[in-house]
C-alpha positions in Angstrom: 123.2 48.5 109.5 123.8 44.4 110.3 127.3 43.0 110.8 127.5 40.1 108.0 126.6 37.1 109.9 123.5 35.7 108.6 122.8 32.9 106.3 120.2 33.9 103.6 118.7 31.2 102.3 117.1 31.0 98.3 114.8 28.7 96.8 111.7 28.2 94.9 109.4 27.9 97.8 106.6 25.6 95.9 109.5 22.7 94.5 112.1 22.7 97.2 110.1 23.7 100.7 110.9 20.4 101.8 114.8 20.9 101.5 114.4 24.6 103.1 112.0 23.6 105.6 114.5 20.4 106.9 117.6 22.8 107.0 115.5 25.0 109.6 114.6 22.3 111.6 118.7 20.9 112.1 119.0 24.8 112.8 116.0 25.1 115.5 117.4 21.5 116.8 119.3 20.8 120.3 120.4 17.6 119.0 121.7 18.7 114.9 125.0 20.8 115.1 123.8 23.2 112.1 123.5 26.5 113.4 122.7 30.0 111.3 121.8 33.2 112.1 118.5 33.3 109.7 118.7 36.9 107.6 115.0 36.1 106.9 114.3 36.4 110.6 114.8 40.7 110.4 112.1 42.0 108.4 109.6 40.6 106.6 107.2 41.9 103.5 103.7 41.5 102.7 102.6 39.1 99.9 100.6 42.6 98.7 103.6 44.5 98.5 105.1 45.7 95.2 107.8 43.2 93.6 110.6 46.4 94.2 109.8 46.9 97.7 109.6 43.3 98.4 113.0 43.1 96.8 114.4 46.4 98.9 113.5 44.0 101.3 115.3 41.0 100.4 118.7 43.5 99.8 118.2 44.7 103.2 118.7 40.8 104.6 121.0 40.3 102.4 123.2 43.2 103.3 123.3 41.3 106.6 124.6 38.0 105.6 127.9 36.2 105.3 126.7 33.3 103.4 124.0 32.7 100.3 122.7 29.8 100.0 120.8 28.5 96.7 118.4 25.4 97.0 118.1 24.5 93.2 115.2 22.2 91.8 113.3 21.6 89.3 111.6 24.7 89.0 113.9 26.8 89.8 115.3 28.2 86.3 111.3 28.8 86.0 110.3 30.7 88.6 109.7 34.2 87.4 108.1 35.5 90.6 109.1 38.8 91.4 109.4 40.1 87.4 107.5 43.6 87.1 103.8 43.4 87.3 103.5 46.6 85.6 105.4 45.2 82.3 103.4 42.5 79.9 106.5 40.9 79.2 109.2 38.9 80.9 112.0 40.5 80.2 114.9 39.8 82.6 116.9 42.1 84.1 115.9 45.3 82.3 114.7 48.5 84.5 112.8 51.5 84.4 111.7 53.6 86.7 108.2 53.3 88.3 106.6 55.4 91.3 109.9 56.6 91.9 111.8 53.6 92.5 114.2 51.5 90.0 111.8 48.6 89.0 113.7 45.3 88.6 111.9 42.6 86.4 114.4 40.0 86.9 112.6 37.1 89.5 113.0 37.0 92.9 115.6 34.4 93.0 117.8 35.9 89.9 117.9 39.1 91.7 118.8 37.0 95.3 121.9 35.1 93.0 122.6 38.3 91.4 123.2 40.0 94.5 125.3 37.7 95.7 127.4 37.3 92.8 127.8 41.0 92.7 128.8 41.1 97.0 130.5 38.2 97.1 129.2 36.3 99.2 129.8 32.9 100.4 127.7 30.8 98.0 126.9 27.4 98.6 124.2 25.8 95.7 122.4 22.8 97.5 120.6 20.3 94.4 117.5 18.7 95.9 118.6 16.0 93.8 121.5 12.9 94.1 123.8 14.6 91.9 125.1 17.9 91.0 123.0 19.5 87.9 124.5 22.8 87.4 122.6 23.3 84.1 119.6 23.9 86.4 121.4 27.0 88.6 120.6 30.4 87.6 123.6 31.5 85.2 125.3 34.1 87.5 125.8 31.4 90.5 126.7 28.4 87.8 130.4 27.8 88.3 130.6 29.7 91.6 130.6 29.2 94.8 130.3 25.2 96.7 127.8 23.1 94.8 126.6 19.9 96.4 123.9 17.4 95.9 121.5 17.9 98.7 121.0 14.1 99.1 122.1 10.2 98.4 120.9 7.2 98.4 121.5 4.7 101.1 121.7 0.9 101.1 118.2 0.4 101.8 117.8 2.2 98.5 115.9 4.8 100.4 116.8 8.6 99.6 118.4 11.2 102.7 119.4 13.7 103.4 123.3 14.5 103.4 123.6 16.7 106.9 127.0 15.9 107.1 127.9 17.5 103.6 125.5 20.1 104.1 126.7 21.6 107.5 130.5 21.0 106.0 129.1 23.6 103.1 127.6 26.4 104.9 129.9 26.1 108.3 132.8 25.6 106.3 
């Protein structure tokens, strides 16, 4: 059992890595001021492993955290990794039982926002975009939690990234 003081962090790796990956490195930093206990850091699964055991895996980290964050993109409503393997269809969040366990064929990340719906935690939705497009959350996190655009443009007209309104989010 894990006291609730992690930060679990959610995102459709292959779109928004560059979002997830920049919010590690003010983490790691000595000079950025955003820290978080990583719930990703206690146990890790196998690429191999069944989608149910994978996602005991992700309940087991989230269990441990305080704070959910969402990094929504483009692909994020599309991402359907994590839906049974042993079903032909896509078929959200119906379940059966297989090998014993309760088989889940929502997606990885409906089943992370679902969670954290259900256990309310704190939710903070980051858009890898300039503006807020809550049409492309997952459904269950829509209208909850802190939604921020993850970004803005400065006066060069060049794009960055809003720390200041990130670490206000998840430290706040």
């Amino acid at each position: 059992m894990y006291y609730r003081t992690r930060a679990y962090i959610a995102g459709e790796w292959d779109g928004d890595h560059d979002l997830i990956e920049q919010l590690h490195k003010w983490n790691e930093s000595n000079y950025w001021g955003l820290h978080f206990l990583d719930a990703h850091d206690l146990k890790q699964s196998r690429d191999s492993s069944l989608s149910c055991t994978i996602k005991d895996s992700l309940r087991e980290r989230l269990n441990a955290s305080k704070t959910f964050v969402l990094v929504v993109g483009a692909n994020t409503l599309k991402a359907t990794a994590g839906s049974c393997q042993y079903c032909q269809s896509y078929s959200g969040y119906t379940r059966r039982r297989y090998r014993g366990k309760l088989t889940d064929f929502s997606s990885f990340i409906e089943y992370e926002c679902e969670y954290a719906r259900k256990h309310e935690l704190k939710v903070v939705v980051l858009y890898n975009y300039l503006h807020v497009h809550r049409e492309k959350c997952p459904e269950s996190l829509r209208y909850i939690g802190n939604h921020i655009a993850a970004c803005y443009e400065g006066q060069d007209g060049r794009y960055y990234w809003d720390y200041q309104a990130i670490r206000k989010a998840i430290e706040g």
